[in-house]
LOROSE-343877 format. One record per residue: x, z negated, y negated of N, C-alpha, C, O in turn. Coordinates in steps of 0.2 Angstrom, whole numbers, padded with zeros to 4 digits, always signed. Atoms other than C-alpha are relative to their C-alpha. Layout:
% LOROSE-343877
XZYXZYXZYXZY;...
//
This chain:
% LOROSE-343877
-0003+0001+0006-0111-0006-0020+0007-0003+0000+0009-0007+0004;-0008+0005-0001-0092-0008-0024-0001-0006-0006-0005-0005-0011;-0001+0007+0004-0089-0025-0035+0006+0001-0002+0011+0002+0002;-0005+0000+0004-0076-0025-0049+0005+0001+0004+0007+0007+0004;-0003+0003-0006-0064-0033-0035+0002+0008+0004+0007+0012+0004;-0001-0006-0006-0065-0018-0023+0001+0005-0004+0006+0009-0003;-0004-0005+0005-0063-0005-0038+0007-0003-0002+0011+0000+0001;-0008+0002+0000-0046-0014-0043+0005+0002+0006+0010+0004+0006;-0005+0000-0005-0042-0014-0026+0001+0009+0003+0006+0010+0005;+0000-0005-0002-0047+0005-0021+0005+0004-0007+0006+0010-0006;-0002-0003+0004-0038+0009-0038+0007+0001+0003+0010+0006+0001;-0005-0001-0005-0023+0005-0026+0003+0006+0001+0009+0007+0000;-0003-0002-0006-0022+0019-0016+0003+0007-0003+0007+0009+0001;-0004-0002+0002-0014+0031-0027+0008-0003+0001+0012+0001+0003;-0006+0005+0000+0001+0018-0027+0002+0000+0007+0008-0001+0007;+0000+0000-0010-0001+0019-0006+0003+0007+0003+0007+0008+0007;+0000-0008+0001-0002+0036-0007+0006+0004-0001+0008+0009+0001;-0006-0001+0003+0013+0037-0016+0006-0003+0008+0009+0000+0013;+0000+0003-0007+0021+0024-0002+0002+0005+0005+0007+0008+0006;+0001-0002-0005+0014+0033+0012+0005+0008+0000+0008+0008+0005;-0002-0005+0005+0022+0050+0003+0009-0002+0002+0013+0001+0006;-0008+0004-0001+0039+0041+0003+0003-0001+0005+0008+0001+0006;+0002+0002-0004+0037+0035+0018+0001+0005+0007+0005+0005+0011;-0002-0006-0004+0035+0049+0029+0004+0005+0000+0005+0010+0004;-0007-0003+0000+0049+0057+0023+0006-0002+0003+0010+0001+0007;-0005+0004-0004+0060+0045+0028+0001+0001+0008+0006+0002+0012;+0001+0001-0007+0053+0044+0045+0004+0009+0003+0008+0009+0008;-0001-0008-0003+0056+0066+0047+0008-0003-0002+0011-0006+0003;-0007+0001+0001+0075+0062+0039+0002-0006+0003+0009-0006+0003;-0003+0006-0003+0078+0044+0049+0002+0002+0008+0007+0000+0011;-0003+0000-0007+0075+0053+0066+0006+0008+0001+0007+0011+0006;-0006-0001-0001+0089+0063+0061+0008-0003-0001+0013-0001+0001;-0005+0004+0001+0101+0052+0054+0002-0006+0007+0007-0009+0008;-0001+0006-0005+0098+0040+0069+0006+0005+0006+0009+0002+0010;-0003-0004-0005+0106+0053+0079+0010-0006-0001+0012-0007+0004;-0007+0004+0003+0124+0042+0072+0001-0001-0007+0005+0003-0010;-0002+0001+0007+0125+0036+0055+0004-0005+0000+0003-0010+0003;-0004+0006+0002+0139+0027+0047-0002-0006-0002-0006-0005-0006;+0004+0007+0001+0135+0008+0047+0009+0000-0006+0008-0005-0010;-0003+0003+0006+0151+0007+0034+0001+0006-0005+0007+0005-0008;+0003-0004+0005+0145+0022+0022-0006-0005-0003-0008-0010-0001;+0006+0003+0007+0132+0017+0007-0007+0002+0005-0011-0002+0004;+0005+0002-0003+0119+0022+0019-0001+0000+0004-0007+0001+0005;+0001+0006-0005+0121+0014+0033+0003-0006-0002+0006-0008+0003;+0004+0007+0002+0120-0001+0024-0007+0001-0001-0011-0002+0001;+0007-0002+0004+0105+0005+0015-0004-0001+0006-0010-0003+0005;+0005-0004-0005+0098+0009+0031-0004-0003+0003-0010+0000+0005;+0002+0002-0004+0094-0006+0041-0006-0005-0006-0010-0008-0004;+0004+0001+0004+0085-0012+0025-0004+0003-0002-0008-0001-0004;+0004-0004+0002+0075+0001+0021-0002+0005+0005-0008+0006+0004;+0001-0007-0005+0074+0015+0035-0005-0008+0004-0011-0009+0002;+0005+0005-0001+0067-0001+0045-0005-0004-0001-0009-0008+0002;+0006+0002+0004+0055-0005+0034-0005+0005-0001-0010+0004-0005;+0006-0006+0002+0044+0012+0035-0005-0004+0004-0010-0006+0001;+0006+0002-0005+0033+0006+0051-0004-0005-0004-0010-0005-0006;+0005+0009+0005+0030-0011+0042-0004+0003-0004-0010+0003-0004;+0005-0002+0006+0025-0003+0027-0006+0003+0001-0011+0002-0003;+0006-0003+0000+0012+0008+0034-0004-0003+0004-0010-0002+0004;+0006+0003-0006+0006-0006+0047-0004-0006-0006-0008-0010-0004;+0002+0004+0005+0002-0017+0027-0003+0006-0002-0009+0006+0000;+0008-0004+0000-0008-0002+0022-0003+0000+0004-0009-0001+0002;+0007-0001-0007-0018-0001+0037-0002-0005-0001-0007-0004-0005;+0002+0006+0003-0019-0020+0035-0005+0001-0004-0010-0002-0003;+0000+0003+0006-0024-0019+0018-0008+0006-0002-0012+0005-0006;+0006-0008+0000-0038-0001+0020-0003-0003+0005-0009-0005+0004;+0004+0004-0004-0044-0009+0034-0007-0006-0001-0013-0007+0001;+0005+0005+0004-0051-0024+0025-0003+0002-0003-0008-0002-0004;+0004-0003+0007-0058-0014+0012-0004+0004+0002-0010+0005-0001;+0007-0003-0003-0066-0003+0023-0005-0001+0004-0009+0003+0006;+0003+0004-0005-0073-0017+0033-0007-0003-0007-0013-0002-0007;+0005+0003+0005-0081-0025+0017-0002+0005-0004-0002+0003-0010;+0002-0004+0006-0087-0009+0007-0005+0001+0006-0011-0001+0004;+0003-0001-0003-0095-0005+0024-0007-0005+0000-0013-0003+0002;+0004+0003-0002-0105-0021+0024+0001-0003+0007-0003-0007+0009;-0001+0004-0009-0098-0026+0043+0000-0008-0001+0004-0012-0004;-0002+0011+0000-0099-0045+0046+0000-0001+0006+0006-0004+0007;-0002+0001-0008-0100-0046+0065+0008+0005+0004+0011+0010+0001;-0006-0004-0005-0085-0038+0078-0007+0005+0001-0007+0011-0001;+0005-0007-0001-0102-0028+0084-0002+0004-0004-0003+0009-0001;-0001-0005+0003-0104-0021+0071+0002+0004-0002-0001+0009-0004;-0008-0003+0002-0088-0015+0067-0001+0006+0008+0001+0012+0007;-0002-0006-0008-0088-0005+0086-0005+0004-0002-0004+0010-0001;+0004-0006+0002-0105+0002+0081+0001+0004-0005-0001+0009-0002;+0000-0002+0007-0102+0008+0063+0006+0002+0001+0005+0008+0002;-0004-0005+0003-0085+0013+0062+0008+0002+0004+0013+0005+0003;-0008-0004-0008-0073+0013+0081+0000+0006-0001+0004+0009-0004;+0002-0008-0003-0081+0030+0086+0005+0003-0005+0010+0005-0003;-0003-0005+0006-0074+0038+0067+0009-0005+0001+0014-0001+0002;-0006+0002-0001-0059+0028+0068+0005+0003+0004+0010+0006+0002;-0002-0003-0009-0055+0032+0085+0003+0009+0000+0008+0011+0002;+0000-0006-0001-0059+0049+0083+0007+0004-0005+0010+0009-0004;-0005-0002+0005-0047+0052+0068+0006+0000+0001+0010+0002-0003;-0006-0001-0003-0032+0049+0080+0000+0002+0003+0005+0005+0003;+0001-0002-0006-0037+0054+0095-0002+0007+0001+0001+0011+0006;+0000-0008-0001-0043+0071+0091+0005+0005-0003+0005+0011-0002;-0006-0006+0001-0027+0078+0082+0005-0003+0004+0009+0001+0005;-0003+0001-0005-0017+0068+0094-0001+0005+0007+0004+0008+0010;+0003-0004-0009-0025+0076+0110+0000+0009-0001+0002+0012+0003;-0002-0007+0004-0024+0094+0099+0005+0000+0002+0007+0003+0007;-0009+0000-0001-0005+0092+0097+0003+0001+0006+0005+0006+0008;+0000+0003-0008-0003+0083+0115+0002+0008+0005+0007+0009+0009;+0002-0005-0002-0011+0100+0121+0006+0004+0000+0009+0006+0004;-0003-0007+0000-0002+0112+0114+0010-0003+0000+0014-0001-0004;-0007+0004+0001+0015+0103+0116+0001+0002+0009+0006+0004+0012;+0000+0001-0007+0011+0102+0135+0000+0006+0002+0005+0007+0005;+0000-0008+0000+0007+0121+0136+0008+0003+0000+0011+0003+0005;-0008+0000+0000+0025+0125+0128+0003-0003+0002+0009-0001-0001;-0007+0002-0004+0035+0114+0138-0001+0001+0009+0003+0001+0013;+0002-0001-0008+0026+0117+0155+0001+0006-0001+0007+0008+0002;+0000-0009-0002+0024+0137+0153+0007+0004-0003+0009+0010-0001;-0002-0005+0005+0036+0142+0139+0011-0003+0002+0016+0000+0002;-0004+0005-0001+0050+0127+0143+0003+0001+0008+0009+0003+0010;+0000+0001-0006+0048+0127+0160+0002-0007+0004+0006-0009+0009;+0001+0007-0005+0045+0110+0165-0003+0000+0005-0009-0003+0006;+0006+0000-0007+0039+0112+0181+0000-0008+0002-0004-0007+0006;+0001+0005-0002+0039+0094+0185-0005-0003-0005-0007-0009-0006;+0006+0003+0005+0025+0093+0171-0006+0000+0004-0008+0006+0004;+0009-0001-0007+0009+0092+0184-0003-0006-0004+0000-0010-0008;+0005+0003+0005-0006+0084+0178+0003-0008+0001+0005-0010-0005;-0001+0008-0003+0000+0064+0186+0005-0001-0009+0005-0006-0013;-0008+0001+0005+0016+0067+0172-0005+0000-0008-0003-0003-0013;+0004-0003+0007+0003+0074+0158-0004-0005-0001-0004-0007-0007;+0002+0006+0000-0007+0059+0161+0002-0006-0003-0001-0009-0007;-0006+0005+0003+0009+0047+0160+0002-0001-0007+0003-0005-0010;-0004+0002+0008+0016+0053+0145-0005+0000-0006-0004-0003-0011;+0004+0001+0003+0000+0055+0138-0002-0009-0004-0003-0011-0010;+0002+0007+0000-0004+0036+0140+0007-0002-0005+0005-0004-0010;-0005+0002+0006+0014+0034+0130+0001+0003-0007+0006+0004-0011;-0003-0004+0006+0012+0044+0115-0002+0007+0000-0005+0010-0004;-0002-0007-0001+0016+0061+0122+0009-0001+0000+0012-0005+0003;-0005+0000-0003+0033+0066+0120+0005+0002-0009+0001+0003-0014;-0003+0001+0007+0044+0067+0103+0003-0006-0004+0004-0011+0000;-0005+0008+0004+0054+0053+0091-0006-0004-0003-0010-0001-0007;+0008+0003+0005+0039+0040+0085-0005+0001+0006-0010-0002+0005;+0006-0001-0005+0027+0045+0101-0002-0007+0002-0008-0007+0004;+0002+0006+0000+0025+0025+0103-0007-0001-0007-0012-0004-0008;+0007+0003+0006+0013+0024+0086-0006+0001+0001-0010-0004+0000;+0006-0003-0002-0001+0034+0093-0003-0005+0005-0009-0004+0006;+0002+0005-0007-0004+0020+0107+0000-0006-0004-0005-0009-0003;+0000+0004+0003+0001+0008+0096-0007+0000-0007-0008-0006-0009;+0003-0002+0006-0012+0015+0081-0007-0005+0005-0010-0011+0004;+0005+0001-0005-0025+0014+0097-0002-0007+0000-0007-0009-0003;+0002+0007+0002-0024-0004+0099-0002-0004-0008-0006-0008-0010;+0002+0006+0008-0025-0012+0082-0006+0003-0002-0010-0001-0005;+0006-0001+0002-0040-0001+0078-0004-0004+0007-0010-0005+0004;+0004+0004-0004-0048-0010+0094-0001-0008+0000-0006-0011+0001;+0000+0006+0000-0041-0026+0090+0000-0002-0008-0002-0007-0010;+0002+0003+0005-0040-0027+0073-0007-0005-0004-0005-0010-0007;+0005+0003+0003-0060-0033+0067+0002-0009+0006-0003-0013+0005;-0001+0005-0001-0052-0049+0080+0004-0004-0006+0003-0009-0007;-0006+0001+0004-0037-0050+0068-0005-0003-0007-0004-0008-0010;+0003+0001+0006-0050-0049+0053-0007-0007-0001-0009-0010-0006;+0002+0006+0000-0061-0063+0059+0003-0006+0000+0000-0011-0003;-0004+0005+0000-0048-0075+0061-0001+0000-0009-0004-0005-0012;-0003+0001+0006-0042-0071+0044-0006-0001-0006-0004-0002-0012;+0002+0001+0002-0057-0073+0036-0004-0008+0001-0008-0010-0003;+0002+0007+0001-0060-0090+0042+0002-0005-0005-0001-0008-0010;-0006+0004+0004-0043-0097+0035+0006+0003+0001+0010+0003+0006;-0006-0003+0004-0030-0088+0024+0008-0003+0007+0011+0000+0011;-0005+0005-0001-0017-0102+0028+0003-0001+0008+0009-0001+0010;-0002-0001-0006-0021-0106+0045-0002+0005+0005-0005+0004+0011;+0002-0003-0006-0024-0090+0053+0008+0004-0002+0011+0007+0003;-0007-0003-0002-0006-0084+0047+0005-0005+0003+0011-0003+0004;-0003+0004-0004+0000-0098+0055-0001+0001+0008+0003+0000+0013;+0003-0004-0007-0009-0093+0069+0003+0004+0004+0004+0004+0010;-0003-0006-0002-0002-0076+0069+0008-0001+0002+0011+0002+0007;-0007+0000-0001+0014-0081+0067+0002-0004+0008+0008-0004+0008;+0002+0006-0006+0012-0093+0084-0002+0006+0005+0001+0007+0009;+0002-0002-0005+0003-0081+0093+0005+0008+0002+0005+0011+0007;-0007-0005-0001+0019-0066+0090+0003-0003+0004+0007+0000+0007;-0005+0002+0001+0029-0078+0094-0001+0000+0007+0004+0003+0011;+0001+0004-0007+0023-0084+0110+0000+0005+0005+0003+0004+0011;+0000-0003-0003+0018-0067+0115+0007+0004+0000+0006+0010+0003;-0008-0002-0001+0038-0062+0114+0002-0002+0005+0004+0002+0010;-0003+0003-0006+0042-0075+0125-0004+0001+0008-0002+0000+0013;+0003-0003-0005+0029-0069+0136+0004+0006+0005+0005+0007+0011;-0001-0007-0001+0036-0052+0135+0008-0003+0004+0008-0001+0009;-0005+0001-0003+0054-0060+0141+0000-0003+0006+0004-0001+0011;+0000+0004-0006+0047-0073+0154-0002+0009+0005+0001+0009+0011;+0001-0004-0007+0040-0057+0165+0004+0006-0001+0002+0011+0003;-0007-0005+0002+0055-0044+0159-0003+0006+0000-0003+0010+0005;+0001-0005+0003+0046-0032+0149+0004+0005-0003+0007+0006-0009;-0002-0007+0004+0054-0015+0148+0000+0001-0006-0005+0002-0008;+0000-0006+0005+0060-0006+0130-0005+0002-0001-0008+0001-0006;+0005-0006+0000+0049+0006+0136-0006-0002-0002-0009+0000-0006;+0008+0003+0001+0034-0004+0138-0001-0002-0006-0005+0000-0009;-0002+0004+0006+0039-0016+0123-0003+0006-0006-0008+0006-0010;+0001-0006+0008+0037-0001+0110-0006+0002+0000-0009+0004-0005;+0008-0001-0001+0019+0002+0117-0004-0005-0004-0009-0004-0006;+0005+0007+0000+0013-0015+0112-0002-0002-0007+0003-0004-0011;+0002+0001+0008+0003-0017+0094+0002-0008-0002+0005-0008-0008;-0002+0007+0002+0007-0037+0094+0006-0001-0004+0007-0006-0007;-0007+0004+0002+0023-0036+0089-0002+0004-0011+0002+0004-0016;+0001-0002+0007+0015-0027+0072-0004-0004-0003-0005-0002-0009;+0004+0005+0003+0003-0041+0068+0001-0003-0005-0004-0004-0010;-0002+0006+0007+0012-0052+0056-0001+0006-0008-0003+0005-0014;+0000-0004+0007+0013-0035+0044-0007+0003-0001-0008+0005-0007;+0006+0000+0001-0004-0031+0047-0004-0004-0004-0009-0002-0007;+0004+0007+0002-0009-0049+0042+0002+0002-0008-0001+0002-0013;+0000-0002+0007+0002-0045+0027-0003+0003-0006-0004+0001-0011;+0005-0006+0004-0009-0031+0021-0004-0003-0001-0006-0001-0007;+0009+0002-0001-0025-0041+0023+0001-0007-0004-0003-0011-0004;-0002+0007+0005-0016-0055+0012-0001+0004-0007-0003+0002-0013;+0000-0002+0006-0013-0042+0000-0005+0001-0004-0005+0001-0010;+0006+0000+0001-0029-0038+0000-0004-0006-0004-0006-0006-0010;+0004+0005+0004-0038-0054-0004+0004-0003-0005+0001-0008-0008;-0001+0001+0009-0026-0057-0020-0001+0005-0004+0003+0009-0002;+0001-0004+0003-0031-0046-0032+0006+0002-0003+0007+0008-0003;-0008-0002+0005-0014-0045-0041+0006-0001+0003+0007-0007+0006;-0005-0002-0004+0001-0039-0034+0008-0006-0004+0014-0005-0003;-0005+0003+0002+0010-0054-0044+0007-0001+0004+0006-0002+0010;-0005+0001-0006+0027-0057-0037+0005-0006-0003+0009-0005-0008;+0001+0006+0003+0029-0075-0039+0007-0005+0005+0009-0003+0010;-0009+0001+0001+0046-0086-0038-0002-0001+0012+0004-0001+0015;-0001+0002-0008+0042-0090-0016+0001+0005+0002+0005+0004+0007;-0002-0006-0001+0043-0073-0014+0007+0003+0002+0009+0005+0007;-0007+0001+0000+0061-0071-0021+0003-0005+0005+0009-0005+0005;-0004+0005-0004+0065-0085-0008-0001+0003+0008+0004+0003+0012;+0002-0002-0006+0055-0076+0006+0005+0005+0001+0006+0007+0007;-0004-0005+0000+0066-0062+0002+0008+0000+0004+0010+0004+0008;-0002+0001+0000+0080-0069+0003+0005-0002+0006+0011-0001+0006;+0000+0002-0005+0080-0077+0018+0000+0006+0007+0003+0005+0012;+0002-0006-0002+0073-0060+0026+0006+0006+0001+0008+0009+0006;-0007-0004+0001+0088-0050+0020+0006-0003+0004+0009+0002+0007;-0005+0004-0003+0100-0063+0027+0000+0003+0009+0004+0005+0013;+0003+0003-0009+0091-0064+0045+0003+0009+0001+0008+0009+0005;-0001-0006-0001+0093-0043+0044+0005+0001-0001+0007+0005+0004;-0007+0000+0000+0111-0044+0038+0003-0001+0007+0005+0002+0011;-0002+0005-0007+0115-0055+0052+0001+0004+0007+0006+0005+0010;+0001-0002-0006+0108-0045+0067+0003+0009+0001+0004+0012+0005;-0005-0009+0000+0116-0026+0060+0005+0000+0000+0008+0006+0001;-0007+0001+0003+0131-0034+0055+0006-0004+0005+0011-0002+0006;-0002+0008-0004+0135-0050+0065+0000+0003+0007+0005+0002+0010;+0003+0000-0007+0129-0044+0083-0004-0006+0004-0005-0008+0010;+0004+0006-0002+0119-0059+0083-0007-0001+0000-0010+0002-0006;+0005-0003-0001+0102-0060+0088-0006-0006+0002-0004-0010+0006;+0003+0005-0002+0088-0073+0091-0003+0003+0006-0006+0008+0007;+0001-0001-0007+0085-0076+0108-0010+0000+0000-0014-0001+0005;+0010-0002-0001+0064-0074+0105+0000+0008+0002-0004+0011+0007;+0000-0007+0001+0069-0055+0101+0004+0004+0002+0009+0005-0001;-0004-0004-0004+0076-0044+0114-0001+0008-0004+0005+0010-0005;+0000-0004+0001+0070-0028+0108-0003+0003-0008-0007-0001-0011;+0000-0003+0008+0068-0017+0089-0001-0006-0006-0005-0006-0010;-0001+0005+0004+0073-0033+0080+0001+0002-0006-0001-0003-0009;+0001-0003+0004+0075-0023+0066-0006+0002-0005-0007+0004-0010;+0005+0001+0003+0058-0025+0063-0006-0006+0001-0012-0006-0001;+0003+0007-0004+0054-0043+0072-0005-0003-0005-0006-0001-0011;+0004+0008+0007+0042-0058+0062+0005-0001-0005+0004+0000-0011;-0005+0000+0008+0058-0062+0053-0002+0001-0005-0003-0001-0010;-0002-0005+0006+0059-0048+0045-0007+0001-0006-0007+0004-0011;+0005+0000+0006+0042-0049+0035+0003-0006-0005+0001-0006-0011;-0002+0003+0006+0050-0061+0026+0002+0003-0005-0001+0003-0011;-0004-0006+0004+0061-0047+0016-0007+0004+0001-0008+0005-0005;+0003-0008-0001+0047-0032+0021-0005-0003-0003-0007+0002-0007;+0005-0001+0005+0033-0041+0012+0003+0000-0007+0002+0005-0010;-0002+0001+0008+0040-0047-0006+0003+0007-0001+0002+0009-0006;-0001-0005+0001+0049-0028-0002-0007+0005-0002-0008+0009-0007;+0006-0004+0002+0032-0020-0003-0003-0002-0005-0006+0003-0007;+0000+0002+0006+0027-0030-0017+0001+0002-0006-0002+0003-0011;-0004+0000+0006+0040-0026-0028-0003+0009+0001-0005+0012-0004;+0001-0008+0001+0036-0005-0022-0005+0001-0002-0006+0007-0004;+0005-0004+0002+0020-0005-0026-0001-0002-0007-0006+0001-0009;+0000+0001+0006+0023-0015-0044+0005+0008-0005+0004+0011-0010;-0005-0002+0004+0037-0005-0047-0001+0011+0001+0003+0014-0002;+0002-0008-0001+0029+0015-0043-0002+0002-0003-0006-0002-0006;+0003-0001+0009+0025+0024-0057-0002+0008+0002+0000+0012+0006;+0001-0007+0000+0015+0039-0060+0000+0006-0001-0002+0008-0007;-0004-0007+0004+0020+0058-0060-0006+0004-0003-0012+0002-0003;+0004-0003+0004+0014+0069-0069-0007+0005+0003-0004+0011+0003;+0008-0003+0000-0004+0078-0065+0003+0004+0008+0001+0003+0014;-0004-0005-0007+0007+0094-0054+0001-0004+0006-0002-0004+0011;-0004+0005-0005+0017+0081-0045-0004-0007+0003-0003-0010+0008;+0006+0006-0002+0003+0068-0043-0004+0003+0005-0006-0002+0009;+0003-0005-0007-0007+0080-0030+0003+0002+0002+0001+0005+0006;-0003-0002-0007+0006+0085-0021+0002-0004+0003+0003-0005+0009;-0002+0006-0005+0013+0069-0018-0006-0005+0004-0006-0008+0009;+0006+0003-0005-0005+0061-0014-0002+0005+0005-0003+0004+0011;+0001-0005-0008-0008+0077-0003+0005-0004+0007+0002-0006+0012;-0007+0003-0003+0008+0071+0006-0005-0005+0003-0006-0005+0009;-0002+0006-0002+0003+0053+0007-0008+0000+0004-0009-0004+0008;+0006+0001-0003-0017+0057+0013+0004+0004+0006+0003+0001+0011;-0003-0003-0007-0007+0069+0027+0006-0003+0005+0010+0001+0008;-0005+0004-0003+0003+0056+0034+0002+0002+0010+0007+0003+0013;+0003+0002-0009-0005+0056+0053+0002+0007+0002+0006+0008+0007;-0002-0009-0002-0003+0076+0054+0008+0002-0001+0012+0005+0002;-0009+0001+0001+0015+0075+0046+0003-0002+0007+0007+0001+0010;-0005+0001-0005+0019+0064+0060-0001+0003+0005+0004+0004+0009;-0001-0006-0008+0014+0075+0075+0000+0006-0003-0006+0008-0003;-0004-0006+0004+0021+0090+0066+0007-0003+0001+0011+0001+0004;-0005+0001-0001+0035+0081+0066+0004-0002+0007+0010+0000+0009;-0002+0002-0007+0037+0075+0083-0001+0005+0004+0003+0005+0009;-0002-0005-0004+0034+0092+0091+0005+0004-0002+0009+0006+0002;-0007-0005+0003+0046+0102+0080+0008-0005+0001+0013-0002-0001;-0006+0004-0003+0060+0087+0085+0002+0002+0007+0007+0003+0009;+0000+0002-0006+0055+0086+0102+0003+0010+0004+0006+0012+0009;-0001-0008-0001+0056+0107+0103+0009+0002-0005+0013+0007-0004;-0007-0001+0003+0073+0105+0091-0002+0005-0004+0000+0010-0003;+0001-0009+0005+0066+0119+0079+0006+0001-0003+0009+0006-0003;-0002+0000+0006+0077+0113+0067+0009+0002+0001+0013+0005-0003;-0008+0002+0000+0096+0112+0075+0004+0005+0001+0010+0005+0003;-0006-0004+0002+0101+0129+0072+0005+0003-0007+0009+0008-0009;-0004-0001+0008+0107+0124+0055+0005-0005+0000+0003-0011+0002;-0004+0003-0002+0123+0117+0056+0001-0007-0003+0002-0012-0001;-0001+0005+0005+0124+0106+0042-0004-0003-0001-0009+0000-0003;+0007+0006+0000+0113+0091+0041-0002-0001-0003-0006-0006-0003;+0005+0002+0008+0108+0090+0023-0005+0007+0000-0011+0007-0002;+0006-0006-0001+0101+0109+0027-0006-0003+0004-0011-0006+0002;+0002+0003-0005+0094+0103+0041-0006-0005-0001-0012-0005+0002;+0005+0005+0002+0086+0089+0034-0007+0002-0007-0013+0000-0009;+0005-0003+0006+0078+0100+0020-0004+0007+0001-0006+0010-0003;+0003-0002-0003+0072+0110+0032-0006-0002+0003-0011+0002+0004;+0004+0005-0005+0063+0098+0042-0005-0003-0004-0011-0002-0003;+0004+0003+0006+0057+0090+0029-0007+0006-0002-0012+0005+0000;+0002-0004+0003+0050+0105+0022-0006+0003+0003-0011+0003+0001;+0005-0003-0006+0041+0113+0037-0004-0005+0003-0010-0005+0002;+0005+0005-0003+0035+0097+0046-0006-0002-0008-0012+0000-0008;+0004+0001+0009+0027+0091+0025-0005+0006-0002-0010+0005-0006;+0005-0005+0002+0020+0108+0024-0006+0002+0006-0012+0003+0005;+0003-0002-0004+0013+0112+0039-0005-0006+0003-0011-0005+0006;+0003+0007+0000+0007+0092+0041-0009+0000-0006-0015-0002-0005;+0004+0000+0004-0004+0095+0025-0005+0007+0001-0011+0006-0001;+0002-0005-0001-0009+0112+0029-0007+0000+0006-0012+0003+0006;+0006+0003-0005-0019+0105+0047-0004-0007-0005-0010-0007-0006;+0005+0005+0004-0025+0089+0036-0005+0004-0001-0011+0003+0002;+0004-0003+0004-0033+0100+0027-0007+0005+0002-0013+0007+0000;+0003-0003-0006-0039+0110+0039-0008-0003+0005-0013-0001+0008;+0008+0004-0006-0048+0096+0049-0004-0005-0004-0007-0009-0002;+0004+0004+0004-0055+0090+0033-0005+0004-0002-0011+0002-0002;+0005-0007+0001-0064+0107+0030-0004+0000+0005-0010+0001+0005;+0004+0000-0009-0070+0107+0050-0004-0005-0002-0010-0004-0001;+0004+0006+0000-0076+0088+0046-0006+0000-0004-0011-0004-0004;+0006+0000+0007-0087+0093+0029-0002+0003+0003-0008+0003+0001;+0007-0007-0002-0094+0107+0039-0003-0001+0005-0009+0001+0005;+0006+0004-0007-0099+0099+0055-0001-0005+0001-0006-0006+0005;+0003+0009+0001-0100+0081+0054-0005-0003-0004-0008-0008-0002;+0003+0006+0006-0107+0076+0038-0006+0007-0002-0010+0006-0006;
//
């Protein structure tokens, strides 16, 4: 049975939905603006505030659906959680991952002509992602669904001190990452540096109401500052050698920011309300859609980059929703 509580909160996911929707757009249009965007145009100011802020936001949904799906489940042990509901977890990234993966690896070995793709390299890039803009999340997705029900015990001990906790045990493991001189590369692999916005999610979760209450405005504000500082300034706290753009800090601004968006989301109208929740349940397919048609360039024989962007958009969104879809029909017909 769900309890009032849990209806409130699964009333959410329209609102997430929308988010996730938003969200994924950005992500197809960021990994072409990253290409060089003016940092002294209207958006590239905009940019390190907001484009920086997509990963966060989807790592406080998961946070936040995680818990929800831990306790509608009835799970109370870690063992539990690996019997009941790793395998479908798992399997939900892993099998359109390893899909994609495939046929990516087909057309750049046979069609490309990567003869240095032998299986040892297909292995390699596999362990990182594969190959595309964003190929760190899938590796990154991998861990937290492994470590998460660790993250969910803590946090159901104690609120208070287990985000003190988290924030203590990022920290520590930053300076880890500098004492043995952790590669970029590796660095981007690593789920820990997503914990604190995970922890977010799973805060938002146990208050029922998305109140945005005056510490918030301070957590903000301080957030924003730290983020001016390191885009603007060239200065940098010596914890955070790499993607500071998304460090601990930064939840100071990246929560009260998701607060206010999911206060502030308002609902379209019926037509527009299933296409954009289509969108936001097609996220995971969106994005490896999006990372092969970057990684292959479909898109750059259009010269002008708002075409370009509305092309991209258009094909990766469509074509993202169209496999959803697809492996939700496969899943009602031979799983369940």
């Amino acid at each position: 049975m769900i309890n009032d509580g849990n209806r409130a909160k699964e009333s959410r996911k329209w609102q997430f939905d929308y988010l996730k929707a938003l969200g994924i757009i950005c992500v197809i249009v960021m990994h072409i603006w990253l290409a060089g965007y003016d940092k002294r145009s209207f958006l590239g100011i905009v940019f390190p505030y907001f484009f920086s802020f997509i990963v966060p936001m989807f790592m406080m949904i998961s946070g936040y659906f995680y818990v929800l799906s831990w306790e509608k489940s009835g799970i109370v042990t870690v063992g539990q959680y690996f019997r009941k509901q790793f395998i479908k977890k798992m399997s939900r990234v892993l099998v359109p991952f390893l899909l994609f993966y495939g046929i990516e690896v087909i057309v750049l070995r046979y069609f490309w002509h990567w003869d240095w793709l032998d299986w040892k390299q297909i292995l390699y890039w596999g362990v990182q992602g594969g190959f595309g803009p964003g190929s760190y999340y899938i590796p990154v997705l991998i861990q937290i669904i492994i470590l998460f029900p660790f993250l969910y015990i803590l946090f159901r001990k104690n609120h208070v001190l287990g985000s003190i906790a988290i924030a203590a045990i990022q920290t520590v493991l930053e300076l880890c990452g500098i004492f043995f001189h952790i590669s970029s590369d590796a660095y981007r692999l690593l789920a820990f540096r997503y914990f604190i916005f995970l922890w977010v999610g799973m805060l938002l979760y146990h208050y029922k109401s998305f109140h945005y209450k005056w510490y918030l405005w301070i957590c903000a504000v301080f957030g924003g500052i730290y983020i001016y500082i390191i885009n603007f300034t060239g200065y940098s706290l010596r914890f955070y050698r790499y993607w500071v753009d998304c460090s601990l800090p930064t939840a100071l601004l990246f929560g009260p920011l998701f607060v206010a968006l999911v206060k502030l989301v308002c609902k379209a109208p019926p037509w527009l309300d299933r296409a954009i929740r289509k969108i936001g349940e097609s996220t995971l397919f969106i994005y490896l859609v999006q990372m092969f048609f970057y990684q292959l360039k479909l898109g750059e024989f259009l010269e002008n980059i708002w075409l370009q962007m509305f092309f991209n958009v258009t094909i990766c969104v469509t074509l993202g929703c169209i496999l959803q879809k697809c492996s939700t029909s496969i899943g009602d017909r031979y799983v369940h």
